[in-house]
C-alpha positions as a printed Julia matrix, in Angstrom:
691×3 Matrix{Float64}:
 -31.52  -63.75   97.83
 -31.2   -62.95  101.11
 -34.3   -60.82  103.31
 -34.01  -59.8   106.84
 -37.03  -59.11  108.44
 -37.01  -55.37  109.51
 -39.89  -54.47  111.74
 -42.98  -56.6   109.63
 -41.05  -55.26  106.38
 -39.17  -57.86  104.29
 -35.44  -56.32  103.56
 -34.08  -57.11  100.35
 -29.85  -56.34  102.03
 -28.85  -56.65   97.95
 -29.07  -53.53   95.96
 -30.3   -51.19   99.09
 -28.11  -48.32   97.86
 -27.77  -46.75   94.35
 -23.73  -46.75   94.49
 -23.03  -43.16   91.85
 -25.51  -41.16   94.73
 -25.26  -42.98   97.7
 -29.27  -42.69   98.27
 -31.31  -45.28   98.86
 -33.36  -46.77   96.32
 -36.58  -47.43   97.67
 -38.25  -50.03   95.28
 -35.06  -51.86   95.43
 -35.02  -51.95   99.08
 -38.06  -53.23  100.41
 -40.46  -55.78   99.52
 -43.96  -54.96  101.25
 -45.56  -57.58  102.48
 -48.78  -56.02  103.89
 -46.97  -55.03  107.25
 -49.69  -54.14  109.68
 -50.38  -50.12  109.93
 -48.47  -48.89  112.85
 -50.92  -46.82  115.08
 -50.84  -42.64  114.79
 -50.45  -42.62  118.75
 -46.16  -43.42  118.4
 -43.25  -43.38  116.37
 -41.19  -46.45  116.56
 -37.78  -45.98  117.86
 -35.79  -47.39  114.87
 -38.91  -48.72  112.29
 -39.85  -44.83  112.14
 -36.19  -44.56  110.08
 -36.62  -47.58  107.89
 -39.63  -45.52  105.75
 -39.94  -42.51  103.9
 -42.73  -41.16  102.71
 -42.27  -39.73   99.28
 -45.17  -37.0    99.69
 -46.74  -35.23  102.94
 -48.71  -37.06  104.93
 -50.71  -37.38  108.24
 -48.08  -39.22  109.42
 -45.27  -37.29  108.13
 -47.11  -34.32  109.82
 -47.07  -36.37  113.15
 -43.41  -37.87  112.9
 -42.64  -33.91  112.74
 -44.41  -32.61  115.98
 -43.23  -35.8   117.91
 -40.09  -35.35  116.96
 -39.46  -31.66  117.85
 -41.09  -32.96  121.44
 -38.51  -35.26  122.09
 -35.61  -32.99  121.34
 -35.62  -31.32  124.85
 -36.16  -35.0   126.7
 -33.3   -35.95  124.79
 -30.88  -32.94  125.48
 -31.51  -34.1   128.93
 -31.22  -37.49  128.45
 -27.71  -36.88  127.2
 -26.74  -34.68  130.1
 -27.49  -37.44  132.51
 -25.61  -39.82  130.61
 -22.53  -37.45  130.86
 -23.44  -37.1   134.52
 -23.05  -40.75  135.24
 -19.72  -41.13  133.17
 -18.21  -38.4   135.49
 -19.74  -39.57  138.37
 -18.01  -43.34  137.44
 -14.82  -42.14  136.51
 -14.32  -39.52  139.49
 -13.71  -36.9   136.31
 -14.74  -34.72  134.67
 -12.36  -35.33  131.79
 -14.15  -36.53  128.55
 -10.52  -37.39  126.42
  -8.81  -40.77  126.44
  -6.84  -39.89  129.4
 -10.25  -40.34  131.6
 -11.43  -43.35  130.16
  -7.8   -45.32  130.37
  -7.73  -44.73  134.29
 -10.97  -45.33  135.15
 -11.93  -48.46  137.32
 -15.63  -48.68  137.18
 -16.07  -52.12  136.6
 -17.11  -54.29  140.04
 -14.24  -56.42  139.82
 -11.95  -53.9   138.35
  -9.03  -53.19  140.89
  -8.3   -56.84  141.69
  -4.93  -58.13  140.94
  -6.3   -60.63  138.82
  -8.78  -63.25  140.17
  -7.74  -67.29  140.37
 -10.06  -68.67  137.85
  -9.32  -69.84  134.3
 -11.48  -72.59  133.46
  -9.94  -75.96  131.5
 -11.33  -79.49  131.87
 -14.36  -78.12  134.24
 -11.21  -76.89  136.93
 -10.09  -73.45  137.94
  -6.39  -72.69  136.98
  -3.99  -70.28  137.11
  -4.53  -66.02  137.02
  -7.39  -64.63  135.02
  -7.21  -61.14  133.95
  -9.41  -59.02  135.29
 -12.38  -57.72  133.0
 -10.44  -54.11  132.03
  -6.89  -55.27  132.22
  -4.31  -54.97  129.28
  -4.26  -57.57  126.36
  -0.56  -58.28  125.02
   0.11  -58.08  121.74
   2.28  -61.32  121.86
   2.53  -63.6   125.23
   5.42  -65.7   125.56
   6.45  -68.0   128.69
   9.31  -66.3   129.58
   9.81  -64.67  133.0
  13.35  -64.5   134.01
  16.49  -62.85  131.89
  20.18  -63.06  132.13
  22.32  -60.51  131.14
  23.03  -62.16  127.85
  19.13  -62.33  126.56
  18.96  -57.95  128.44
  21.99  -57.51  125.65
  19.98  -59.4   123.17
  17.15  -57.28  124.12
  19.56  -53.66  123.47
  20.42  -55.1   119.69
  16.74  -55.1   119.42
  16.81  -59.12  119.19
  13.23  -59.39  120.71
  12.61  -62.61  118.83
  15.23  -64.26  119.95
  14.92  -63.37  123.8
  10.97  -63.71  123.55
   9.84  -65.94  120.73
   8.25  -66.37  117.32
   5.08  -64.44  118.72
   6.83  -61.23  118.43
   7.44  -60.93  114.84
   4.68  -60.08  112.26
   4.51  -59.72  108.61
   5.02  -55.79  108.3
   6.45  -54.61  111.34
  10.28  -53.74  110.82
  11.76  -53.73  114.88
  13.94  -51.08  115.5
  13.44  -50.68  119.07
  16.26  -51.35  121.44
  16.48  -51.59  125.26
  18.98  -48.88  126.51
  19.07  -47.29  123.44
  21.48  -44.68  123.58
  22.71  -45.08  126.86
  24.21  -47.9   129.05
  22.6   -51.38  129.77
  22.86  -51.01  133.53
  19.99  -53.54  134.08
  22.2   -56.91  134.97
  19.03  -59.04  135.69
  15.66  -59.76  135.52
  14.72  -62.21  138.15
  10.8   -62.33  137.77
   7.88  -60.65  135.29
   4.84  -61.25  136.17
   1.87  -59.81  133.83
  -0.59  -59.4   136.28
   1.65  -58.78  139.17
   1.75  -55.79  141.69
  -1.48  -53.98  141.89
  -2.82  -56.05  138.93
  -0.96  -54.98  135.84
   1.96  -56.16  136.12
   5.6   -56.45  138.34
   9.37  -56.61  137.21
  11.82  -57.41  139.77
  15.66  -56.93  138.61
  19.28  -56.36  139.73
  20.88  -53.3   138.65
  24.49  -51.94  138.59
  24.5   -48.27  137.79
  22.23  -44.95  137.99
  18.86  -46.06  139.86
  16.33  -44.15  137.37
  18.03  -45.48  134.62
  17.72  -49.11  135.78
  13.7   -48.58  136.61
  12.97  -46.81  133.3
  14.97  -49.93  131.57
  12.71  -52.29  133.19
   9.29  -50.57  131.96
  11.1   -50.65  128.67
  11.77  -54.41  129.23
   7.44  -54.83  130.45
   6.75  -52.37  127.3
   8.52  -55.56  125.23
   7.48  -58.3   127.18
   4.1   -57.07  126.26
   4.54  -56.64  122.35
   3.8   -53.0   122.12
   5.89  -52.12  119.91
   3.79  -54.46  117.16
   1.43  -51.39  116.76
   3.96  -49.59  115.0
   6.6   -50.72  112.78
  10.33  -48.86  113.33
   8.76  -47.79  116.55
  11.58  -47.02  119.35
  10.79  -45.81  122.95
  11.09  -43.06  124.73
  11.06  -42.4   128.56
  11.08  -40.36  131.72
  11.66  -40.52  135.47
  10.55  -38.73  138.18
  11.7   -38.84  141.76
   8.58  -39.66  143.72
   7.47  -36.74  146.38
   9.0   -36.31  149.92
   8.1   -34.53  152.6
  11.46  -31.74  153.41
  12.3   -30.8   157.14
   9.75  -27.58  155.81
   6.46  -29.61  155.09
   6.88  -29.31  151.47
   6.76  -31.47  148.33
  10.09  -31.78  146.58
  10.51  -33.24  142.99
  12.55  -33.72  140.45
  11.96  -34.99  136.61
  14.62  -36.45  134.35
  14.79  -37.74  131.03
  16.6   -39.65  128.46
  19.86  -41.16  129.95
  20.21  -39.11  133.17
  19.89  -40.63  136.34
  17.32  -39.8   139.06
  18.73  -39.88  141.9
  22.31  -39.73  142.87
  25.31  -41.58  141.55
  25.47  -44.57  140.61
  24.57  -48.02  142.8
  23.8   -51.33  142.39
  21.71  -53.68  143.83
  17.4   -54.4   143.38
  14.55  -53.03  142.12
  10.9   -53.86  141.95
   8.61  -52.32  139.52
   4.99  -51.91  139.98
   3.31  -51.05  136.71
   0.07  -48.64  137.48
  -1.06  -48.03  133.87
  -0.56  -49.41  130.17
  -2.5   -48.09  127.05
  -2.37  -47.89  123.39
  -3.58  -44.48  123.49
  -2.54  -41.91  122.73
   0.63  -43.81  121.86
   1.48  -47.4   123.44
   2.88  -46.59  127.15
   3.73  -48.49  130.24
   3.43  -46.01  133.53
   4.8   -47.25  136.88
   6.54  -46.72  140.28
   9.99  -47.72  140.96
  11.52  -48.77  144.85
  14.96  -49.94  144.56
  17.09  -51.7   147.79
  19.87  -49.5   149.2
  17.86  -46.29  150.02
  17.85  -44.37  146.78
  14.27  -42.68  146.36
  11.49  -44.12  144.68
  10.42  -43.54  140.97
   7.91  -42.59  139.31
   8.31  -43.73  135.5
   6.81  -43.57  132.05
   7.57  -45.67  128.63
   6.02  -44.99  125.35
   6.18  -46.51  121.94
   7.0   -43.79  119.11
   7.11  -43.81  115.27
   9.26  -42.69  114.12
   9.52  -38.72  112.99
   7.05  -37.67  110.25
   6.27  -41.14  109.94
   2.36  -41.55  109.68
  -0.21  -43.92  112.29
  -3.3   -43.73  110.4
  -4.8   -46.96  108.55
  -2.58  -48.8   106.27
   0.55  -46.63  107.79
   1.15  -48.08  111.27
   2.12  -51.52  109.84
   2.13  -51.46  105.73
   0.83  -54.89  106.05
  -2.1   -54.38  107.71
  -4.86  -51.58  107.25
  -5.8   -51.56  111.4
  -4.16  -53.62  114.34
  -4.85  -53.18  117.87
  -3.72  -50.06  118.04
  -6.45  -48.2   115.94
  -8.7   -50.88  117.39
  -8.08  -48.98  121.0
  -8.31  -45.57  119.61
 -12.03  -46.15  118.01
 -13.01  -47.28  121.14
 -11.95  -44.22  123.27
  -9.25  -41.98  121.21
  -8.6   -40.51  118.05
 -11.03  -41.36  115.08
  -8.55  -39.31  112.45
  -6.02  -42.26  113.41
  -8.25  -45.07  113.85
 -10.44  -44.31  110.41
  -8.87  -41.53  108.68
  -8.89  -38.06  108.88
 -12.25  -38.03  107.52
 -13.27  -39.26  110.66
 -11.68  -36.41  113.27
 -15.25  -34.47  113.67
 -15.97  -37.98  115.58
 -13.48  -37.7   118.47
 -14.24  -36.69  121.6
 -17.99  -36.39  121.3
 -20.74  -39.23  121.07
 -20.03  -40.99  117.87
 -20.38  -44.47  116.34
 -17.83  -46.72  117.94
 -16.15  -50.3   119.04
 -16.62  -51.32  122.81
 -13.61  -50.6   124.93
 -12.17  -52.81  128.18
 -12.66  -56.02  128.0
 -15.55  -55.85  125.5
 -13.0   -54.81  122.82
 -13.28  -58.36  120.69
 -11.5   -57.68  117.36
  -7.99  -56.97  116.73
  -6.81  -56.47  113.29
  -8.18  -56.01  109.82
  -6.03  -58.29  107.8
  -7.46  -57.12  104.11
 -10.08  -55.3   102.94
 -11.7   -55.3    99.37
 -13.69  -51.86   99.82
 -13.34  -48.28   99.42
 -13.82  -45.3   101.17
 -17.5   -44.26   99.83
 -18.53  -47.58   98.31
 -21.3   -48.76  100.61
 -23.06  -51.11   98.49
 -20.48  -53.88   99.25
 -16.94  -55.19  100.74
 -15.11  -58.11  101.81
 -13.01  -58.34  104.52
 -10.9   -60.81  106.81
 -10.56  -59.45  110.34
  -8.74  -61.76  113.4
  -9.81  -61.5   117.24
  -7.43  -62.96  119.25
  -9.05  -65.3   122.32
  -6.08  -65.72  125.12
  -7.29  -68.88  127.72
  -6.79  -66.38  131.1
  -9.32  -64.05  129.5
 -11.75  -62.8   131.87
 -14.9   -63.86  130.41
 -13.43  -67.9   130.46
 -13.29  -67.53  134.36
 -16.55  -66.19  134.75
 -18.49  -67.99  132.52
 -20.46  -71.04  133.4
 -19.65  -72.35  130.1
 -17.61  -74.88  129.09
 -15.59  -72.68  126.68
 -16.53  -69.21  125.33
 -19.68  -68.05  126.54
 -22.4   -67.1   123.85
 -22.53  -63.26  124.27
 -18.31  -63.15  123.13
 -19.29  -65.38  119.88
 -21.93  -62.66  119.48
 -20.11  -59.23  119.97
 -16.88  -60.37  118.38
 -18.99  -61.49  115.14
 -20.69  -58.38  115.48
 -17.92  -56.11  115.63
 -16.02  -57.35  113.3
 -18.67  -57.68  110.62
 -20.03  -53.65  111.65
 -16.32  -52.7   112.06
 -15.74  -52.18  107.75
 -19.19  -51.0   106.84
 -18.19  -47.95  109.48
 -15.0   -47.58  107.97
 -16.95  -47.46  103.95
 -18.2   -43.74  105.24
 -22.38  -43.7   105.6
 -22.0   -41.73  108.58
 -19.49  -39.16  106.33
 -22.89  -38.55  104.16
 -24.82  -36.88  106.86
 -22.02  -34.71  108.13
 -23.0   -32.64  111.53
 -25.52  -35.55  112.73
 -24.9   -36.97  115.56
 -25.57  -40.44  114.63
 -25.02  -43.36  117.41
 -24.94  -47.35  115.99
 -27.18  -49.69  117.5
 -27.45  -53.52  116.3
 -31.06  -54.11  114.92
 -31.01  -57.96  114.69
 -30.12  -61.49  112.94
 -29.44  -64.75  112.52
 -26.6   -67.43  113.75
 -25.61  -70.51  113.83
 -22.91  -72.59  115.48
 -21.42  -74.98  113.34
 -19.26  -77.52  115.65
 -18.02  -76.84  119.25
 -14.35  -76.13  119.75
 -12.14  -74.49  122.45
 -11.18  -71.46  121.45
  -8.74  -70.18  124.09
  -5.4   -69.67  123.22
  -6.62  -69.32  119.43
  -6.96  -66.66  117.05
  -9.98  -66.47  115.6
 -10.14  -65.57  111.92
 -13.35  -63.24  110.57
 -14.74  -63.31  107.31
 -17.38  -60.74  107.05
 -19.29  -59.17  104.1
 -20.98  -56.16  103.93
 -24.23  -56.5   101.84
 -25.45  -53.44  101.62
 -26.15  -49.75  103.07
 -29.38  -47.72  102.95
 -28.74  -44.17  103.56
 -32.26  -42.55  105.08
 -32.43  -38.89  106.36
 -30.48  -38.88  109.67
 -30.35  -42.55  110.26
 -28.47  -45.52  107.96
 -29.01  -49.24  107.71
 -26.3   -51.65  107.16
 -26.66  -55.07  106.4
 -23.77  -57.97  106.62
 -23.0   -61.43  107.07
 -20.28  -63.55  108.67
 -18.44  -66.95  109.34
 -15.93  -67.43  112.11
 -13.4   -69.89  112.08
 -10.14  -71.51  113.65
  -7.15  -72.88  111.65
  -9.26  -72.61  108.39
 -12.28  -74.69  109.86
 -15.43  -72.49  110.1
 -16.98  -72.89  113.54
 -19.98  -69.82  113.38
 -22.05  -68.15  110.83
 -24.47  -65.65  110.62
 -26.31  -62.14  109.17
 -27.23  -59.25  111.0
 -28.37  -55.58  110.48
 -27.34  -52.64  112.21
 -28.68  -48.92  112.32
 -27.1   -45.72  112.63
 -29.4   -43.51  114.4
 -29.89  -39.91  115.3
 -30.77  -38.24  118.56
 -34.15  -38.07  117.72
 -34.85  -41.31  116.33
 -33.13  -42.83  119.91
 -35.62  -40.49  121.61
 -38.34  -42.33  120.43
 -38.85  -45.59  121.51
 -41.3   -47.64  121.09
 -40.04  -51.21  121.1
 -40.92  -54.04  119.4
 -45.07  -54.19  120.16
 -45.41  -50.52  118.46
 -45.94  -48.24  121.75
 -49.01  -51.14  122.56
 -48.65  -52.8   125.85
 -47.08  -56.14  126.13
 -46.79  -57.72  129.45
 -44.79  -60.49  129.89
 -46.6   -63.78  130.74
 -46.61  -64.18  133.78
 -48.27  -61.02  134.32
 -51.09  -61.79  132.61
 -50.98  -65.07  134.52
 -50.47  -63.76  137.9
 -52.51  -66.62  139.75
 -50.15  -69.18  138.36
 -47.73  -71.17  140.95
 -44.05  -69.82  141.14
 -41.49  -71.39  142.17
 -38.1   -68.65  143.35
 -34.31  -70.37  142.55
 -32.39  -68.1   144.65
 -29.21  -67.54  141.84
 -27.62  -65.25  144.73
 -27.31  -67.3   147.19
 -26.38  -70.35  145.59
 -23.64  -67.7   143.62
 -22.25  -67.18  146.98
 -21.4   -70.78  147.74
 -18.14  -71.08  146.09
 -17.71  -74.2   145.65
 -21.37  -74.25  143.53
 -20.87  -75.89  139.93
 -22.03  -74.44  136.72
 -22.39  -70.68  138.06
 -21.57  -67.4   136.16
 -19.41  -65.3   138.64
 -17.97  -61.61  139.05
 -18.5   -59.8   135.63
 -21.06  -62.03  134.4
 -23.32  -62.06  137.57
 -26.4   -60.5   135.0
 -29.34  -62.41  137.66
 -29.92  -63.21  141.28
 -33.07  -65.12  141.26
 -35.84  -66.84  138.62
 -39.03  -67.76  138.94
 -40.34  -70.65  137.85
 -43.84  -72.05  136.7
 -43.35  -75.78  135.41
 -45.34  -76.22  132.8
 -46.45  -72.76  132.0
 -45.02  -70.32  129.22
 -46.82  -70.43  125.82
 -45.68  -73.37  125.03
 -46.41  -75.3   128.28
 -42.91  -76.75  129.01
 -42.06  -74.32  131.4
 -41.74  -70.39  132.46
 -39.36  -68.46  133.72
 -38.74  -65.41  134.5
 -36.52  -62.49  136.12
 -36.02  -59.1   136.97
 -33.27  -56.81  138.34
 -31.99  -53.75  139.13
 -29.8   -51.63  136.9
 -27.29  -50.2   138.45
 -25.78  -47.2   137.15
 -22.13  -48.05  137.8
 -22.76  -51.64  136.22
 -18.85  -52.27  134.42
 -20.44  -52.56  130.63
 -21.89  -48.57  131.39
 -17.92  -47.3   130.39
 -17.52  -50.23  128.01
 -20.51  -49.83  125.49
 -19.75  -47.35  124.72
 -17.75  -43.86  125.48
 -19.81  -41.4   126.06
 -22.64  -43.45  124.91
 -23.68  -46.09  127.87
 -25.94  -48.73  127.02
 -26.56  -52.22  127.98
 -24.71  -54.52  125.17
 -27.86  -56.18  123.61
 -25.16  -59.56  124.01
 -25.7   -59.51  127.67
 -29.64  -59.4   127.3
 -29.41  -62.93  125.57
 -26.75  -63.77  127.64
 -29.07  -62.99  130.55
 -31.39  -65.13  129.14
 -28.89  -68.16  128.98
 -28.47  -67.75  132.58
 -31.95  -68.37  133.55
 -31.95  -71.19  131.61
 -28.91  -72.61  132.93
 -30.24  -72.22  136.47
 -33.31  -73.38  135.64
 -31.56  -76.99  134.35
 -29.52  -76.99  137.25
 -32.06  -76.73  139.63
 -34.77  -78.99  137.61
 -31.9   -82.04  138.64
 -30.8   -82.73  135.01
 -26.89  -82.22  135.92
 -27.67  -84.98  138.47
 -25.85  -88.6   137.67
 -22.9   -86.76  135.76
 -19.59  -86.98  136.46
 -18.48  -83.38  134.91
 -21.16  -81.81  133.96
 -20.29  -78.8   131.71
 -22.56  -76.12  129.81
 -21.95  -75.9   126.07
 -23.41  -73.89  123.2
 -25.05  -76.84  120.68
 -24.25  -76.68  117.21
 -26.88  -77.01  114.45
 -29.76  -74.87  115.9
 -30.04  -71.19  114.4
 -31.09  -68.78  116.8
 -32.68  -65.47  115.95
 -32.58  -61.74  117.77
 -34.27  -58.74  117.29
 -33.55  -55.32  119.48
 -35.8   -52.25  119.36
 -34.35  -50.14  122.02
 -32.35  -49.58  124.46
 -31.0   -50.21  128.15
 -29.69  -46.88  129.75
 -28.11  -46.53  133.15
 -31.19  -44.5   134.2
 -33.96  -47.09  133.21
 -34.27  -48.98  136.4
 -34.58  -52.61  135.76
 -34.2   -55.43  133.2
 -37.28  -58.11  133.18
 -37.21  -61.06  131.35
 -38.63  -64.08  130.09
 -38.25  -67.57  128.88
 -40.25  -69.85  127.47
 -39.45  -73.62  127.59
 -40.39  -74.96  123.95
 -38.57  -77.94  123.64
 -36.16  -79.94  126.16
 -34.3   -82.71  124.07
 -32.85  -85.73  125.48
 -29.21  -87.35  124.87
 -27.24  -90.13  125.99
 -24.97  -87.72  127.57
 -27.11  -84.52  128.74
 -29.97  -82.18  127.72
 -30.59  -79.37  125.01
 -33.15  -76.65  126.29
 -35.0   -74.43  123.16
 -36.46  -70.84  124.71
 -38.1   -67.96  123.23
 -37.61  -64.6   124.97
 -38.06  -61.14  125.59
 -36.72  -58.31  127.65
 -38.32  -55.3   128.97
 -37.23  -51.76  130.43
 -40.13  -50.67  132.84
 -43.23  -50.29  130.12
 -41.7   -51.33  126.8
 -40.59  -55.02  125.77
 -37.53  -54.0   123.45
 -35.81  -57.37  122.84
 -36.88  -60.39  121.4
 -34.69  -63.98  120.9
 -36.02  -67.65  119.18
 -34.51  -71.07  119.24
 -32.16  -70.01  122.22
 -30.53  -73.19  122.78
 -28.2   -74.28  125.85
 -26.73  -77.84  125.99
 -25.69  -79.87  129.46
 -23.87  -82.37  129.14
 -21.43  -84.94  130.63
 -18.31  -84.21  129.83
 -16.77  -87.63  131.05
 -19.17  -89.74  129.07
 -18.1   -88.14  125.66
């Protein structure tokens, strides 16, 4: 039997919800183990939800009054929050619309940065953290006329490759459809070209706006949207971009189907800058046209359609697969009725349990699904995440491969991403109920490169307790790669309302917890300056851009409670940090992944600078297999609470022929209240050259 620890209280995940009523049954679902009495002075943020008390009590009475005096601390908790997400995006727009334009993210805006890691070297263009994921990649970049006509039977196999054909999806789209292929060439595509999403340059014989909307159509393919929706075609505009008459005044014109903007027909080139792509509402590629010759500039817009009365919603977008990428995209930041059902439609728009969006989106399709809508006791399901090798997070990592906090939140999502689906929030309907992770377990099995490779997930959800306005979820996991598993674990999450996220208390109870060193102030510190040595660009082993989560440690050797070594850091929250319009719309927290992640980087440094990557020839920072680490989280990081502190203790340093494995315990604070809490955090350096 399997028991998670849930705030001193032994969990019993099995059996947690009595399936005819959906309640919770109570002697079922906990096993007391004589937790120790929380004091009358606080309610615990998320421990307050996990009992009820069957009769009135003092504390009952007490819950009560401190929950009605959070209520107005949280009303304006929430308005701030809002504040900041307008203030990020520059609007004041709270649809999809705002969230696919915005660029909040410090590196966002870049055309891509040089930097995919392989072999310990930086390679080729990594996307930028934010930029669109094809649905299918292939490595071709230049088309003759014969592989365009391919293109206008709908032949997109054959021009592009085996990648763009899946199980399900009947292609009916065409290039040119209904009017003539006046596109003759196209010389380059480049997926990250232009301003950073992508370029087309192509030869042309015939009306100008024709030719540019045929070459979004041509990026819309190269880029496999049309995978979200089988018998999909597309559909597209033109607009002549604004000039300034002889008057001072705008002129404009907007065209659509198979007219022409602009005047008759020419030939000659064209370049095409994309400026947008998105999977919501519908899959679209947005972008400006110049063409050679003098005829006007472009503006121009593709979309992906189903076809009429068709439906998008689970199970209907591709009959062979319940969700893909697109419904993926729209729980993020779009429509819950067509991500989850129309159950789900009270959800959109407003703050709501959802996936991470950007570049923290790390799971892709559901591939089956043994549940049902209501059954929350338990489900089986097989979800795949797709890892491509110029991802963002493999050029700013100081790993070797994937760094830890991706292994975490793609595990994580997947695993929550069904047990949303099953309905508990749907039993509280009008609560405004936001999901936080609560803890677990996991293990990595054997190291193995994951870029380029899908990754398949087999989750299970275990069970669901369903407490007045808040839910716990329980569920395990195993990742693997062709077949072989590589990860496993079990976590809990908690679906919380307003007022229970209102009152935090973290994981000491509301009692003070300082970190170690400040109840060791007179012990000798040591400062490794992680900014400066960031800033050297030719420095080994250094998280960069997106993943720059410290600037400095301090170190005492030999302190910590376990005398092998301290260390410690704090910084700033910023309120624009990237991960604020990630995780999650209209809900911005800190992803609890990035909190251990932090914590890896200290310890990284700390290796670095103790001399133990001295003596190798490629020295390279890998995740060890065989040690189970453990998290807990009892809170949360807003974009108002100042600073993140942390800790590490050393408790073990293990010696190889070919490198060193550090073991930490953790813990991170927001100013007053320590609110996460890791064990057995391993990180492994080693010599790559010697293995």
């Amino acid at each position: 039997m399997t028991i998670l620890d849930f705030d001193g209280i032994a969990f019993d995940p099995v059996g947690a919800v009595d399936a005819r009523t959906g309640q919770a049954e109570l002697s079922t679902t906990f096993i007391t183990q004589a937790p120790e009495p929380a004091p009358t002075s606080a309610v615990s943020l998320y421990s307050d939800a996990a009992v009820i008390d069957s009769v009135p009590s003092p504390i009952a009475e007490l819950r009560t009054g401190v929950v009605t005096a959070h209520r107005a601390a949280l009303a304006a908790q929430v308005a701030m929050q809002r504040a900041l997400w307008v203030r990020a995006t520059g609007s004041a727009t709270s649809g999809d619309e705002a969230v696919a334009t915005a660029d909040t993210g410090r590196t966002n805006g870049q055309r891509g940065h040089r930097g995919t890691r392989e072999a310990g070297r930086v390679t080729g263009i990594a996307a930028r953290e934010g930029a669109f994921k094809p649905l299918a990649r292939t490595g071709r970049t230049h088309l003759d006329r014969a592989a365009l006509a391919l293109l206008a039977e709908g032949a997109v196999t054959e021009v592009f490759g085996p990648a763009y054909q899946r199980d399900g999806v009947e292609v009916a789209v065409r290039l040119a459809a209904g009017e003539p292929l006046v596109l003759r060439e196209i010389e380059l595509i480049e997926l990250y070209g232009g301003s950073g999403d992508g370029r087309v340059v192509a030869r042309y014989e015939g009306a100008p706006g024709a030719a540019g909307r045929q070459a979004a159509e041509v990026f819309a393919l190269f880029t496999g949207m049309h995978l979200c929706l089988s018998r999909s075609t597309l559909t597209g505009a033109t607009r002549v971009v604004p000039e300034l008459t002889a008057a001072g005044t705008e002129t404009t014109s907007v065209v659509t189907g198979s007219t022409a903007a602009g005047t008759g027909a020419t030939q000659g080139t064209l370049e095409l800058v994309v400026t947008g792509l998105d999977l919501v509402p519908r899959p679209h590629v947005t972008g400006t046209v110049s063409f050679s010759g003098g005829a006007p500039s472009v503006a121009v817009e593709v979309a992906v359609t189903e076809p009429a009365g068709s439906g998008v919603g689970p199970g209907k977008a591709v009959p062979s697969l319940l969700l893909n990428e697109f419904h993926m995209t729209h729980l993020a930041r779009g429509d819950q009725a067509i991500a989850m059902g129309p159950e789900f439609a009270e959800y959109t728009g407003v703050r709501a349990t959802r996936l991470p969006t950007g570049g923290l989106l790390l799971v892709d399709r559901v591939r089956d699904f043994d549940g049902a809508r209501g059954t929350l006791d338990h489900a089986s399901y097989t979800t795949e995440y797709d890892s491509p090798a110029d991802s963002w997070y493999y050029a700013d990592t100081a790993n070797d491969s994937m760094p830890h906090f991706v292994y975490m939140e793609t595990s994580l999502q997947a695993a929550l991403l069904m047990g949303y689906y099953a309905g508990p929030t749907l039993t509280q309907p009008g609560t405004t109920l936001s999901l936080r992770n609560l803890g677990g377990t996991a293990t990595v099995l054997r190291q193995v490169d994951l870029r380029d490779r899908t990754i398949e997930q087999s989750s299970r959800m275990l069970s669901t307790t369903i407490l007045p306005g808040s839910s716990l979820q329980t569920f395990d996991y195993t990742l693997s790669v062709d077949g072989e598993p590589f990860y496993t674990g079990e976590t809990m999450f908690g679906y919380f309302s307003d007022e229970a996220l209102a009152n935090q208390t973290g994981l000491d109870a509301g009692r003070p917890a300082p970190s170690w060193l400040a109840e060791n102030p007179q012990a000798p510190v040591r400062t490794i300056d992680v900014a400066a040595r960031r800033a050297d660009l030719a420095a080994p082993l250094c998280s960069r851009r997106t993943l720059t989560l410290i600037d400095r440690v301090e170190v005492v050797d030999g302190g910590g409670k376990h005398g092998a070594g301290y260390l410690h850091s704090l910084r700033a929250i910023d309120p624009g940090d990237w991960f604020f319009t990630r995780h999650f719309h209209l809900d911005p927290v800190i992803p609890g992944s990035l909190g251990v992640e932090s914590v890896i980087h200290a310890v990284q440094e700390w290796l670095v600078d103790a001399g133990h990557s001295e003596g190798m020839a490629d020295p390279v920072f890998r995740i060890p297999a065989g040690i189970p680490f453990s998290w807990r989280y009892r809170g949360q990081f807003l974009p108002t609470d100042g600073t993140v502190e942390l800790e590490a203790h050393i408790k073990a340093l293990h010696r190889g022929p070919h490198g060193v494995t550090a073991v930490v315990d953790g813990s991170l604070w927001k100013p007053g209240l320590r609110i996460y809490e890791v064990t057995d955090l391993a990180v492994e350096l080693v010599d790559r050259a010697a293995r």
